[in-house]
FIMIPA-312250 format. One record per atom (N, C-alpha, C): x, y, z; residue number from 1; atom name; residue in three letters. Coordinates in nm, 3 decimals. Each point is the difference from the previous one (the first is absolute). Layout:
BEGIN
+---------+---------+---------+-----+-------+--------+
!      xx !      yy !      zz ! num ! atome ! residu !
+---------+---------+---------+-----+-------+--------+
!       X !       Y !       Z ! NUM !    CA !    ALA !
...
+---------+---------+---------+-----+-------+--------+
//
This chain:
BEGIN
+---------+---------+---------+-----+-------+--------+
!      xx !      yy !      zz ! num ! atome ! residu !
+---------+---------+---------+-----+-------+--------+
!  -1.550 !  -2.519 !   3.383 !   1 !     N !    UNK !
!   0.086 !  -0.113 !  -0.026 !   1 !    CA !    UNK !
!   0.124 !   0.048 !  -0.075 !   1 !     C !    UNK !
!   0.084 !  -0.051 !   0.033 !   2 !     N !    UNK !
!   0.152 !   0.088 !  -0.027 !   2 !    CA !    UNK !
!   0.022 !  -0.113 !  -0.139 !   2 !     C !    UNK !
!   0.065 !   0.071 !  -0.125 !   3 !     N !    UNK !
!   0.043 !  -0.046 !  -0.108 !   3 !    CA !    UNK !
!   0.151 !  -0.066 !   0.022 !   3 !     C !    UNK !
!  -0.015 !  -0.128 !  -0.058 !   4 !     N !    UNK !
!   0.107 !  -0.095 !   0.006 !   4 !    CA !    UNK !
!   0.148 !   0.069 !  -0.125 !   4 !     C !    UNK !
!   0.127 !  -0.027 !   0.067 !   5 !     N !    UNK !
!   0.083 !   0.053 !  -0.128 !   5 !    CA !    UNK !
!   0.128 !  -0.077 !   0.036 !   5 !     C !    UNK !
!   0.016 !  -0.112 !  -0.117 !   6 !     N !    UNK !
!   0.127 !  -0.017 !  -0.018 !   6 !    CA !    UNK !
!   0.175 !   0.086 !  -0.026 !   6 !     C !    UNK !
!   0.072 !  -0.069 !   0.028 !   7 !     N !    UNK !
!   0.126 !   0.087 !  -0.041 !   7 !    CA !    UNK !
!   0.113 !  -0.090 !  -0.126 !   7 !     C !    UNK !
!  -0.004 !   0.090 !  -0.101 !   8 !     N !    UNK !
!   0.066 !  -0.043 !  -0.127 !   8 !    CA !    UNK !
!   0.113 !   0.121 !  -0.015 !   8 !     C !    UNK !
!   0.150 !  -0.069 !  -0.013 !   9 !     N !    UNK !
!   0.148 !   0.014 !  -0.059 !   9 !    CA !    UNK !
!   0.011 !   0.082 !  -0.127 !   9 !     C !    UNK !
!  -0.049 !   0.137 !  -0.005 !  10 !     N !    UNK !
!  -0.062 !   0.055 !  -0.159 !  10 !    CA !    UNK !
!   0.198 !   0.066 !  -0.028 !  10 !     C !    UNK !
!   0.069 !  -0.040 !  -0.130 !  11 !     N !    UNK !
!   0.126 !   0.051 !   0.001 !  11 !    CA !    UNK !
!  -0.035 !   0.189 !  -0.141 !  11 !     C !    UNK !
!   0.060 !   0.073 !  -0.012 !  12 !     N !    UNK !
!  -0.017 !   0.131 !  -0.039 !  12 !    CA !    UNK !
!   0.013 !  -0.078 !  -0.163 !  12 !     C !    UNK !
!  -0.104 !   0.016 !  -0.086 !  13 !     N !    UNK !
!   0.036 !  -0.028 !  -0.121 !  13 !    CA !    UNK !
!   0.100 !   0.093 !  -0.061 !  13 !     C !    UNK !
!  -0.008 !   0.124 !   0.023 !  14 !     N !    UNK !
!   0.090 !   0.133 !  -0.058 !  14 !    CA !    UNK !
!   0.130 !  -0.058 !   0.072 !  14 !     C !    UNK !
!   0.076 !  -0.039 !   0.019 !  15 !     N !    UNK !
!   0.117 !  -0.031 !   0.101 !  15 !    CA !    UNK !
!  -0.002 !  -0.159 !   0.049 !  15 !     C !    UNK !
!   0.031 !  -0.112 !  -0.101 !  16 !     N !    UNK !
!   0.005 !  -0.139 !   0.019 !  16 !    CA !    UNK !
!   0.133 !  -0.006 !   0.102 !  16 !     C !    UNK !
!   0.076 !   0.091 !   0.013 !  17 !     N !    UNK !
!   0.097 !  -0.024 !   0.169 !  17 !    CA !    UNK !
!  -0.044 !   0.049 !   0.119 !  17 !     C !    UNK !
!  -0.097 !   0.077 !   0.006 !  18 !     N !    UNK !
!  -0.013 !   0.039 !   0.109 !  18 !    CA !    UNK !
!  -0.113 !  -0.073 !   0.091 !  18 !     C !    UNK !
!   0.060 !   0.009 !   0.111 !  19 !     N !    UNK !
!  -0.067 !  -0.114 !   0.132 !  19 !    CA !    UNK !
!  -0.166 !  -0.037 !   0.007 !  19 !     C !    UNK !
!  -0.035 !  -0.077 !  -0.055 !  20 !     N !    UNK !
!  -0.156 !  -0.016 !   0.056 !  20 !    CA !    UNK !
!  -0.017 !   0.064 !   0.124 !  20 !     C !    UNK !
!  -0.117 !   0.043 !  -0.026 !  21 !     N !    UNK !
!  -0.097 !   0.043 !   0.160 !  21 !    CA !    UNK !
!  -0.160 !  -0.135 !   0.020 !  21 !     C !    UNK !
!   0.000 !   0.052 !   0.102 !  22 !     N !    UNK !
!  -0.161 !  -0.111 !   0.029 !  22 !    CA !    UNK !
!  -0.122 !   0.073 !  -0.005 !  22 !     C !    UNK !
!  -0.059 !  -0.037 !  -0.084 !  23 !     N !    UNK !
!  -0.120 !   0.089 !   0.052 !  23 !    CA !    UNK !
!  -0.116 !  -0.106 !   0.046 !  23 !     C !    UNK !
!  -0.124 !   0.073 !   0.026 !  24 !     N !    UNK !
!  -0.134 !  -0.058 !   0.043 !  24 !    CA !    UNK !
!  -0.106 !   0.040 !  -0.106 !  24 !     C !    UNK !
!  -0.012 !  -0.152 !  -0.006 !  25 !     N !    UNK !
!  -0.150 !   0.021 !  -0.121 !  25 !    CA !    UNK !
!  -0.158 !  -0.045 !   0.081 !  25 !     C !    UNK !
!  -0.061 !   0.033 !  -0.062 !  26 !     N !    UNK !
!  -0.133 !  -0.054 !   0.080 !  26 !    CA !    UNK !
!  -0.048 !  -0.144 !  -0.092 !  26 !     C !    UNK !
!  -0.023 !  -0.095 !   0.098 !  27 !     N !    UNK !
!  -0.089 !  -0.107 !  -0.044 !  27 !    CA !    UNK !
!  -0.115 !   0.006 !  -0.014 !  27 !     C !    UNK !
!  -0.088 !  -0.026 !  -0.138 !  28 !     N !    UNK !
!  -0.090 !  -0.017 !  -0.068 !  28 !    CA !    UNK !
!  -0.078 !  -0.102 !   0.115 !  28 !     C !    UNK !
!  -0.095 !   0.069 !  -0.023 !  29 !     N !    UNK !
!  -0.130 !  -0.164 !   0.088 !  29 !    CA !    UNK !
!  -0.083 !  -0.044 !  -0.119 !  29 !     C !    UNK !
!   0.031 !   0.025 !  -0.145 !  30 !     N !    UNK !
!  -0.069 !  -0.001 !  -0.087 !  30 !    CA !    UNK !
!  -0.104 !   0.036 !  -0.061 !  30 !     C !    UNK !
!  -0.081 !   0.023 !  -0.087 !  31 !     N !    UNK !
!  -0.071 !   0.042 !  -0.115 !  31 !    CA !    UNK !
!  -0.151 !   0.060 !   0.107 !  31 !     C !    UNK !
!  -0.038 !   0.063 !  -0.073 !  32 !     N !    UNK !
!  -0.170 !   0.025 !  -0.002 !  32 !    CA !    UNK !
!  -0.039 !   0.069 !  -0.144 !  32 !     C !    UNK !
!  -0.105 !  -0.104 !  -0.022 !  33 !     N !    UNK !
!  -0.043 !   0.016 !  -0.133 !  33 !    CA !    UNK !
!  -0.125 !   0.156 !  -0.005 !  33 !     C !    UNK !
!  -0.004 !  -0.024 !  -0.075 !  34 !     N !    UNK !
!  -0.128 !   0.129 !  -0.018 !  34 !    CA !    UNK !
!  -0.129 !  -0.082 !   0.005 !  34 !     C !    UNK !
!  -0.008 !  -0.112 !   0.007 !  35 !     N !    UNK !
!  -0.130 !  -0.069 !   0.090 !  35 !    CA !    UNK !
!   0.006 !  -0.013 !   0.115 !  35 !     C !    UNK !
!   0.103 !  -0.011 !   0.050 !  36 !     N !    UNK !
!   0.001 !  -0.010 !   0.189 !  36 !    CA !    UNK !
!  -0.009 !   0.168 !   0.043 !  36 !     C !    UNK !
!   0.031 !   0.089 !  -0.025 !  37 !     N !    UNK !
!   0.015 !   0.128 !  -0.026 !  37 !    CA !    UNK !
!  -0.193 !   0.026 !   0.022 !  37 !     C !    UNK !
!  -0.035 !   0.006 !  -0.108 !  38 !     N !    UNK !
!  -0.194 !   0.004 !  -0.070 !  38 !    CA !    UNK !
!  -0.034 !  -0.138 !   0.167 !  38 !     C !    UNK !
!   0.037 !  -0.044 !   0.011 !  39 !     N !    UNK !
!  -0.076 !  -0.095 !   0.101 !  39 !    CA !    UNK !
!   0.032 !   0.067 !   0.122 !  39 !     C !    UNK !
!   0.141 !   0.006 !   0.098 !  40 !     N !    UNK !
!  -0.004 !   0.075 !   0.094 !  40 !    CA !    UNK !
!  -0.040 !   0.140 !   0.037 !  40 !     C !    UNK !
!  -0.026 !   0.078 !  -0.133 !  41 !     N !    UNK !
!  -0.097 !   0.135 !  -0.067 !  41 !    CA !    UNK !
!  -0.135 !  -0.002 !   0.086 !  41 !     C !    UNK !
!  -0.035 !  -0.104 !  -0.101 !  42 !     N !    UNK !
!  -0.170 !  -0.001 !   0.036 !  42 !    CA !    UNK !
!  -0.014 !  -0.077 !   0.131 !  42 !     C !    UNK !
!   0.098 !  -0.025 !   0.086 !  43 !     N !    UNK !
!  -0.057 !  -0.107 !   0.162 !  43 !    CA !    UNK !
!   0.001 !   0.177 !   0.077 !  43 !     C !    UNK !
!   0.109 !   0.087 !  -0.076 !  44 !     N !    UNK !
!  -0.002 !   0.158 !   0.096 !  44 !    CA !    UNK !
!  -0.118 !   0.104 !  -0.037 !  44 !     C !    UNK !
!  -0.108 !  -0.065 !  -0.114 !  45 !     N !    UNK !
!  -0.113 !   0.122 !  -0.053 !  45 !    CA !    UNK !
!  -0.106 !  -0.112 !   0.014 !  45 !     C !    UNK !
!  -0.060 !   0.106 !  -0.077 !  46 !     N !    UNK !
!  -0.122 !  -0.081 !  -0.065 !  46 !    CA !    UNK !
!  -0.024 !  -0.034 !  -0.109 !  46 !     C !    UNK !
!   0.100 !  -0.016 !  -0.068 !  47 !     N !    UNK !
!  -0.026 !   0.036 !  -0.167 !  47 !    CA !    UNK !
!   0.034 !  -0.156 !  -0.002 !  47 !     C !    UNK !
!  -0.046 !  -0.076 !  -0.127 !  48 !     N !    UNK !
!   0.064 !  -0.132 !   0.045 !  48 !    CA !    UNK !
!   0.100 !  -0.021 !  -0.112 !  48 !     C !    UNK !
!   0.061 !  -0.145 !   0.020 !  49 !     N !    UNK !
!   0.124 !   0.018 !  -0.048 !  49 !    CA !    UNK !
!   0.045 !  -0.011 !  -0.159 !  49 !     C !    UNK !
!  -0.156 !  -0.041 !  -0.034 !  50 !     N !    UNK !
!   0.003 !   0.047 !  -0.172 !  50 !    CA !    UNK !
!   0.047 !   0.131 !  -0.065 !  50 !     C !    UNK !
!  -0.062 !   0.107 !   0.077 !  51 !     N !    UNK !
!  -0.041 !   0.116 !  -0.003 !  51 !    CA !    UNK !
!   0.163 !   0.017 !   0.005 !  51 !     C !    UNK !
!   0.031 !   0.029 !   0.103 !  52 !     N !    UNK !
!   0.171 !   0.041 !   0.050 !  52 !    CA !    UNK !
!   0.091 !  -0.011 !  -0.098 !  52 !     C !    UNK !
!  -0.045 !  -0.193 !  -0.071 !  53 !     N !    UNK !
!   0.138 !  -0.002 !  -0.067 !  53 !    CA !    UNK !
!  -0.036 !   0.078 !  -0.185 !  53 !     C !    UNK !
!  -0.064 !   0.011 !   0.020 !  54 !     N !    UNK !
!  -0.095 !   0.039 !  -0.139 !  54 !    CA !    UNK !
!   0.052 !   0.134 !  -0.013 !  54 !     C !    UNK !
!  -0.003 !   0.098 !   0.099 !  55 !     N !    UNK !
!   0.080 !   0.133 !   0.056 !  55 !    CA !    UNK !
!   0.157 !   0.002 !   0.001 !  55 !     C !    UNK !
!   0.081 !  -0.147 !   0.031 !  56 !     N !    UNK !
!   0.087 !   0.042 !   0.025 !  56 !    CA !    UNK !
!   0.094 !  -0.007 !  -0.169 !  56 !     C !    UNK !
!  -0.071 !  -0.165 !  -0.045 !  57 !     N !    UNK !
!   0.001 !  -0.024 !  -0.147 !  57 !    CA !    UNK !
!   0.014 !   0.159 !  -0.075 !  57 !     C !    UNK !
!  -0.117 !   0.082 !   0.023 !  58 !     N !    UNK !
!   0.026 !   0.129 !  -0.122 !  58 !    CA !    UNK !
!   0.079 !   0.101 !   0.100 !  58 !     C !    UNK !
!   0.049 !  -0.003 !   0.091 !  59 !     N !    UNK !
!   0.092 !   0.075 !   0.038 !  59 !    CA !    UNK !
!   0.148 !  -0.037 !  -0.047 !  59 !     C !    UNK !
!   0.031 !  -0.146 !  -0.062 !  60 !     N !    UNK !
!   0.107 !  -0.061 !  -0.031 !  60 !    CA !    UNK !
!  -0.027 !   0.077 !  -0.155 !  60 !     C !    UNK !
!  -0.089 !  -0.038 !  -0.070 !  61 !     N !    UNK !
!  -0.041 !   0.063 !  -0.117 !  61 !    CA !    UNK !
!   0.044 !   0.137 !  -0.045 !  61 !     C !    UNK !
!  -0.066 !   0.060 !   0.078 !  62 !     N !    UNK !
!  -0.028 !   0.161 !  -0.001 !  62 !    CA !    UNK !
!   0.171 !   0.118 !   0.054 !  62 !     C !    UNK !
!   0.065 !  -0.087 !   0.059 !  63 !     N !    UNK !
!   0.127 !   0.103 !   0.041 !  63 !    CA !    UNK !
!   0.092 !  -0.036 !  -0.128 !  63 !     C !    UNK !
!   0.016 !  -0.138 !  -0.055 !  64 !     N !    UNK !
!   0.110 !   0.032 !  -0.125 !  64 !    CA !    UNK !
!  -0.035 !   0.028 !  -0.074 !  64 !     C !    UNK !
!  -0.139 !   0.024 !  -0.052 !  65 !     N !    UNK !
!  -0.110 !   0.096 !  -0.118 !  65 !    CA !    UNK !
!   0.050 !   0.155 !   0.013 !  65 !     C !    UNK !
!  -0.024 !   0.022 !   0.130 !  66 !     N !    UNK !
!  -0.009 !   0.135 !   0.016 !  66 !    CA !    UNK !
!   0.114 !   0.076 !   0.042 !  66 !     C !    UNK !
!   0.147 !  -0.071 !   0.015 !  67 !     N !    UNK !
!   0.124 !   0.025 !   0.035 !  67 !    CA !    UNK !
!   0.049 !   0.043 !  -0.194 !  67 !     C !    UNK !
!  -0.027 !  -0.131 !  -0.079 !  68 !     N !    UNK !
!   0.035 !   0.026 !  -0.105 !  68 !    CA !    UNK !
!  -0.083 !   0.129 !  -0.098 !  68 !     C !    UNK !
!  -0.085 !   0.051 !   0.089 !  69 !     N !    UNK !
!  -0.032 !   0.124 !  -0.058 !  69 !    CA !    UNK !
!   0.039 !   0.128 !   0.030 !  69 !     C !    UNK !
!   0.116 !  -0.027 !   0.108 !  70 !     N !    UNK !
!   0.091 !   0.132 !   0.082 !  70 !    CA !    UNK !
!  -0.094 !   0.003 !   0.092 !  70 !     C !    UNK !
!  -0.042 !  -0.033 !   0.092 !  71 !     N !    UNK !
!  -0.060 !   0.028 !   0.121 !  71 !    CA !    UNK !
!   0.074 !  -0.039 !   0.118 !  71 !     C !    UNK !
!   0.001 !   0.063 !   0.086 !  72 !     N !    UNK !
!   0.025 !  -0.051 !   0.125 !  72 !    CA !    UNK !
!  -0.132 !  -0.083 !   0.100 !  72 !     C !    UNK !
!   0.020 !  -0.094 !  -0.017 !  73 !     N !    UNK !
!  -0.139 !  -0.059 !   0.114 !  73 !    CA !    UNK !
!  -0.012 !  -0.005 !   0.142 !  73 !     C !    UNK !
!  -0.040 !   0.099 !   0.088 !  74 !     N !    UNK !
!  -0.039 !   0.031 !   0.094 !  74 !    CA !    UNK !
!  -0.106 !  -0.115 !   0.072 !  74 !     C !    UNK !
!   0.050 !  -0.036 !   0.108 !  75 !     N !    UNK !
!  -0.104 !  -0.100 !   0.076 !  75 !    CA !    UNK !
!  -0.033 !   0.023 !   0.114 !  75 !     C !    UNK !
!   0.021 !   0.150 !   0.055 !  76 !     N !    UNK !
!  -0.031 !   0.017 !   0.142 !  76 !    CA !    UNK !
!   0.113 !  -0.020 !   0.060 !  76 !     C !    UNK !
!  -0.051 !  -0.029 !   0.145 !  77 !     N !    UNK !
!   0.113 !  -0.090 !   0.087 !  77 !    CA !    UNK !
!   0.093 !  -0.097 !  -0.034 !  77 !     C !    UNK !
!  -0.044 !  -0.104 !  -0.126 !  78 !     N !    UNK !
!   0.064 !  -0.052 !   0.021 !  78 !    CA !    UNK !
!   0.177 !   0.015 !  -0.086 !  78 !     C !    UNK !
!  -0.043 !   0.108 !  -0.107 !  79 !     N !    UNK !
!   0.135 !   0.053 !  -0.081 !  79 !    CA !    UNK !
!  -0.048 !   0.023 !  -0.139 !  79 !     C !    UNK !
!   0.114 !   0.003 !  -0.067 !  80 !     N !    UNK !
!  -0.011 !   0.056 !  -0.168 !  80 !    CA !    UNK !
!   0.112 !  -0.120 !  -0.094 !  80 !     C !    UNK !
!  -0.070 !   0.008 !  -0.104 !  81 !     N !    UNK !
!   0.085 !  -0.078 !  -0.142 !  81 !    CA !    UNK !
!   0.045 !   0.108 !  -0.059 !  81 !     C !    UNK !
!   0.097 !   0.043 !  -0.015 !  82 !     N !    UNK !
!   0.049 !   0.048 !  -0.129 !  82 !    CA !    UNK !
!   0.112 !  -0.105 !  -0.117 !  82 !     C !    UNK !
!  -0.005 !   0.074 !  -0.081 !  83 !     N !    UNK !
!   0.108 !  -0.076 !  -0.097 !  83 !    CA !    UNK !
!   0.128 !   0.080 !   0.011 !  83 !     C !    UNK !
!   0.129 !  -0.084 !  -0.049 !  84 !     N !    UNK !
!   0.096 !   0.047 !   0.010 !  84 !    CA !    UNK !
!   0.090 !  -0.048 !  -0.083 !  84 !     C !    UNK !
!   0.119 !   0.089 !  -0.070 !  85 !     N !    UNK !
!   0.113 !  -0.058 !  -0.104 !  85 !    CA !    UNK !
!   0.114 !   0.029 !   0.005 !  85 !     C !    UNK !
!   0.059 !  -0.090 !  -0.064 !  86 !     N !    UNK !
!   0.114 !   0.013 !  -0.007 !  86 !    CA !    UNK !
!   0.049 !  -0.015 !  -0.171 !  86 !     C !    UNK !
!   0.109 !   0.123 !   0.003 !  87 !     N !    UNK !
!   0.012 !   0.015 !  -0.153 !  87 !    CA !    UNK !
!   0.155 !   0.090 !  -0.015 !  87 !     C !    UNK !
!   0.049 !  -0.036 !  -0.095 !  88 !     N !    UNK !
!   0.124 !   0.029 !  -0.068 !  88 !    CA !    UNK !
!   0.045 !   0.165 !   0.021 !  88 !     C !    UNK !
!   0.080 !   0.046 !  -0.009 !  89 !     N !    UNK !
!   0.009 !   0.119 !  -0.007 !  89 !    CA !    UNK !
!   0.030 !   0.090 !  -0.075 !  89 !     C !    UNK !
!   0.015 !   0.109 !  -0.115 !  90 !     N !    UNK !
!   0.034 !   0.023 !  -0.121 !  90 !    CA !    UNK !
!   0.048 !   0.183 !  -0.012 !  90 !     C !    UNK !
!   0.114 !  -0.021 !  -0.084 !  91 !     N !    UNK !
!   0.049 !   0.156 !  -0.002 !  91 !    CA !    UNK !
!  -0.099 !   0.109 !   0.039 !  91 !     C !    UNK !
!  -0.071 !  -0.032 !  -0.108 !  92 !     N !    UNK !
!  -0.064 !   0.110 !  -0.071 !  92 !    CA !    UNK !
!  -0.172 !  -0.030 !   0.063 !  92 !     C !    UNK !
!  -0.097 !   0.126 !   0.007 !  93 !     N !    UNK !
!  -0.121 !  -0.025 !   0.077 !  93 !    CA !    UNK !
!  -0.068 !  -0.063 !  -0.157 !  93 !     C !    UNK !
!   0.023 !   0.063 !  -0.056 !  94 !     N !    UNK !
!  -0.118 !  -0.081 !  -0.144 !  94 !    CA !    UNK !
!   0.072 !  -0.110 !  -0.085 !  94 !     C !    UNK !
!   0.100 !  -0.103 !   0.088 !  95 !     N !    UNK !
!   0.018 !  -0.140 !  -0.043 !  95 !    CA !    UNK !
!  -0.087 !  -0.065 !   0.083 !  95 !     C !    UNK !
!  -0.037 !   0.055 !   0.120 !  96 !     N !    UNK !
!  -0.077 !  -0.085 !   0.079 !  96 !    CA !    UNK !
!  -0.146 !  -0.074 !  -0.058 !  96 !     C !    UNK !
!  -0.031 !  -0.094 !   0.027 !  97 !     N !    UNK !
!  -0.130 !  -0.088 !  -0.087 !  97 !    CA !    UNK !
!  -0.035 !  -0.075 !   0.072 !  97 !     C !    UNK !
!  -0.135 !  -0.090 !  -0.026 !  98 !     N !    UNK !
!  -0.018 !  -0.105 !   0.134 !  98 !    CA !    UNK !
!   0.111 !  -0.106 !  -0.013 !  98 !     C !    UNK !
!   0.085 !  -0.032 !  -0.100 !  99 !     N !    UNK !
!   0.071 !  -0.070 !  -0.043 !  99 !    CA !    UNK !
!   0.102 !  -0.042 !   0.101 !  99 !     C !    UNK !
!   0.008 !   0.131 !   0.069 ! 100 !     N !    UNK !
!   0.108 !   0.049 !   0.132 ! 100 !    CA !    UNK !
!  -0.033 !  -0.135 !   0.064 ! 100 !     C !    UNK !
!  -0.141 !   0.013 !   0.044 ! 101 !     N !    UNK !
!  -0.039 !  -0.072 !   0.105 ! 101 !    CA !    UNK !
!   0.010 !  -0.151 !   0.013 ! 101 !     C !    UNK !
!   0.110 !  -0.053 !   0.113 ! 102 !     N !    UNK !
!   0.029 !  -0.105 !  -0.015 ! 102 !    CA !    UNK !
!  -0.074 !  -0.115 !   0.073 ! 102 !     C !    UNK !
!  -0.078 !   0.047 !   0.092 ! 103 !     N !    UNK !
!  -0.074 !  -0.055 !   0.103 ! 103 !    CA !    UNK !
!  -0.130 !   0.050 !   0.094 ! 103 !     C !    UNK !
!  -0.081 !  -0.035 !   0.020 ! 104 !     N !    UNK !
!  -0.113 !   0.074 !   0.087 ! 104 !    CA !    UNK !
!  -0.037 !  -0.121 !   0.128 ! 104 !     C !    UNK !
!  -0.047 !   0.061 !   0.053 ! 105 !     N !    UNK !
!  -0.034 !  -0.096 !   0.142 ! 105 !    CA !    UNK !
!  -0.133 !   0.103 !   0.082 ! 105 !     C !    UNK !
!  -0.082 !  -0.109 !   0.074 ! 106 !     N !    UNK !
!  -0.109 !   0.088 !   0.052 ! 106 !    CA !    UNK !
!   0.088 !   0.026 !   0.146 ! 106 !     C !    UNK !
!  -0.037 !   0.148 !   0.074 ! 107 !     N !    UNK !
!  -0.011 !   0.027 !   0.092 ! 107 !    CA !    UNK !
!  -0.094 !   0.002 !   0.149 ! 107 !     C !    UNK !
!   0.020 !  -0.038 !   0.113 ! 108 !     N !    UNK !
!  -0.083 !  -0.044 !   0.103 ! 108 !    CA !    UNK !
!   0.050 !   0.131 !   0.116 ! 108 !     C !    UNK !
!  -0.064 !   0.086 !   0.032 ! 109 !     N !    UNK !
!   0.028 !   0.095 !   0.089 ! 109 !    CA !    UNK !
!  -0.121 !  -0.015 !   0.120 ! 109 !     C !    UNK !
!   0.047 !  -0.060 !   0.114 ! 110 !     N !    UNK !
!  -0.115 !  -0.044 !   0.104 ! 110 !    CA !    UNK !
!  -0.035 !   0.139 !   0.033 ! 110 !     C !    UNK !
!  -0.093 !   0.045 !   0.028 ! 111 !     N !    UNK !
!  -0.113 !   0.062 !   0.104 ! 111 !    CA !    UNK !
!   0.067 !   0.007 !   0.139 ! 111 !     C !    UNK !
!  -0.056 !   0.105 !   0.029 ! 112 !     N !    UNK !
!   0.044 !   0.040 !   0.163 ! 112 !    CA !    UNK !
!  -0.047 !  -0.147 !   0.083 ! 112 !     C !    UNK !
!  -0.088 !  -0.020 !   0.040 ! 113 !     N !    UNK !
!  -0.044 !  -0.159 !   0.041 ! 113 !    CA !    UNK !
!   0.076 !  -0.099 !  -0.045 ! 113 !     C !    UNK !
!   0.006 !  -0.037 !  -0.081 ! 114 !     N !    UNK !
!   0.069 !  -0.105 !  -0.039 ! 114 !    CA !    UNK !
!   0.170 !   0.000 !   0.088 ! 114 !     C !    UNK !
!   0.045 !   0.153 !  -0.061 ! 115 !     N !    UNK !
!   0.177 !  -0.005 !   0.049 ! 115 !    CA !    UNK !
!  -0.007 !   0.016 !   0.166 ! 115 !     C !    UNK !
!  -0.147 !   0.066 !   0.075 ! 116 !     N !    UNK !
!   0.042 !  -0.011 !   0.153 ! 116 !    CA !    UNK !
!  -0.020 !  -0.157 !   0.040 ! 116 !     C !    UNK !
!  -0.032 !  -0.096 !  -0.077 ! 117 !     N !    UNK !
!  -0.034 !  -0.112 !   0.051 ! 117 !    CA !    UNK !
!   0.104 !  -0.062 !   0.008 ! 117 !     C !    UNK !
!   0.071 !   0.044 !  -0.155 ! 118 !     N !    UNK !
!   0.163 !  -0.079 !  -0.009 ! 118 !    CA !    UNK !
!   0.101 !   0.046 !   0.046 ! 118 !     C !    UNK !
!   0.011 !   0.146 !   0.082 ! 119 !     N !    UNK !
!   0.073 !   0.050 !   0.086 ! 119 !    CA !    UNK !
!   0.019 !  -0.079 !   0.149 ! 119 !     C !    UNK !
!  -0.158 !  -0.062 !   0.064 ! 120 !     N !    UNK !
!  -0.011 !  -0.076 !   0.069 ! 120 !    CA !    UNK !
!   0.028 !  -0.125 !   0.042 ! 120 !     C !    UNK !
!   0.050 !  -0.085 !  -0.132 ! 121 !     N !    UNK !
!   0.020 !  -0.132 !  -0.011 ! 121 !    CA !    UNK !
!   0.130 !  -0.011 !   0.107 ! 121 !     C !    UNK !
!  -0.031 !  -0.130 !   0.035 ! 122 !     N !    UNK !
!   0.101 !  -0.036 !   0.120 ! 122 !    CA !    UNK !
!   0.063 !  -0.135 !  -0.069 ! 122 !     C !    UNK !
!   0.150 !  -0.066 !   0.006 ! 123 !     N !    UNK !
!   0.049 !  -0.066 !  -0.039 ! 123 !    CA !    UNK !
!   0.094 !  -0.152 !   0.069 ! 123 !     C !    UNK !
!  -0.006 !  -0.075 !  -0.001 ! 124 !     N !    UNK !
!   0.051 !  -0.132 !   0.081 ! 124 !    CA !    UNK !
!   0.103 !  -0.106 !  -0.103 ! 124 !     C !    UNK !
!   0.138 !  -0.020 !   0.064 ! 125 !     N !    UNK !
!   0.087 !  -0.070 !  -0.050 ! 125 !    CA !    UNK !
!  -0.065 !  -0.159 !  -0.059 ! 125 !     C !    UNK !
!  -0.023 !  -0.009 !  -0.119 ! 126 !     N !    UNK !
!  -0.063 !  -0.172 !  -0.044 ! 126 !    CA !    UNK !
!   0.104 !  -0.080 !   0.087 ! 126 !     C !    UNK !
!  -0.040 !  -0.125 !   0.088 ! 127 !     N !    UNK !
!   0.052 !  -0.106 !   0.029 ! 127 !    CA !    UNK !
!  -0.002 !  -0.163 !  -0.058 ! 127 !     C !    UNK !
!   0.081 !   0.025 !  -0.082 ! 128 !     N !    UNK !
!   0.017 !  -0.142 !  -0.144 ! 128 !    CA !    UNK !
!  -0.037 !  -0.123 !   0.116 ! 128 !     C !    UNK !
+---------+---------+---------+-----+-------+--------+
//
């Protein structure tokens, strides 16, 4: 099933004169919770769907535990968390401090599987 994508007038924030371009965004079909997730889980195993979400619950748990301990979290196929920052820059190497650090954000690096799937995706103009 080919992904729906609108087209939005985006103008260059760096350069308020210069010409808008159009681009294409993809339309949302909306949400899936991590119970519909644990339910369509367990209709593909055998495990039932307590079980699943109970698994997926300490997997939500367990990657910002274990990111904030410098780890990289490895999941197989499906990719890795790392952490990542952003921070000030300073003359000298021993002014540097965590102090630098102005921001952190988790990282999502898909798995070979995951990116040939999204290499595959096929796409269709939304009709309002």
């Amino acid at each position: 099933m080919a992904i729906k994508f609108n087209i939005q007038e985006i103008g260059n924030p760096g350069d308020p004169n210069a010409p808008k371009k159009f681009y294409a965004r993809p339309v949302h079909a909306g949400e899936i919770s991590l119970e519909e997730l644990a339910e369509d889980i367990s209709h593909a195993s055998s495990i039932t769907e307590a079980d699943v979400y109970a698994v997926l619950q300490s997997l939500v748990r367990e990657i910002p535990r274990n990111v904030s301990k410098g780890y990289i979290v490895r999941l197989g196929n499906m990719g890795s968390f790392r952490l990542s920052t952003k921070s000030q820059g300073s003359q000298l190497e021993e002014e540097v401090t965590g102090a630098n650090i102005t921001s952190s954000r988790l990282l999502f690096h898909a798995g070979k599987q995951i990116r040939t799937a999204m290499q595959n995706l096929t796409f269709k103009k939304n009709s309002v």
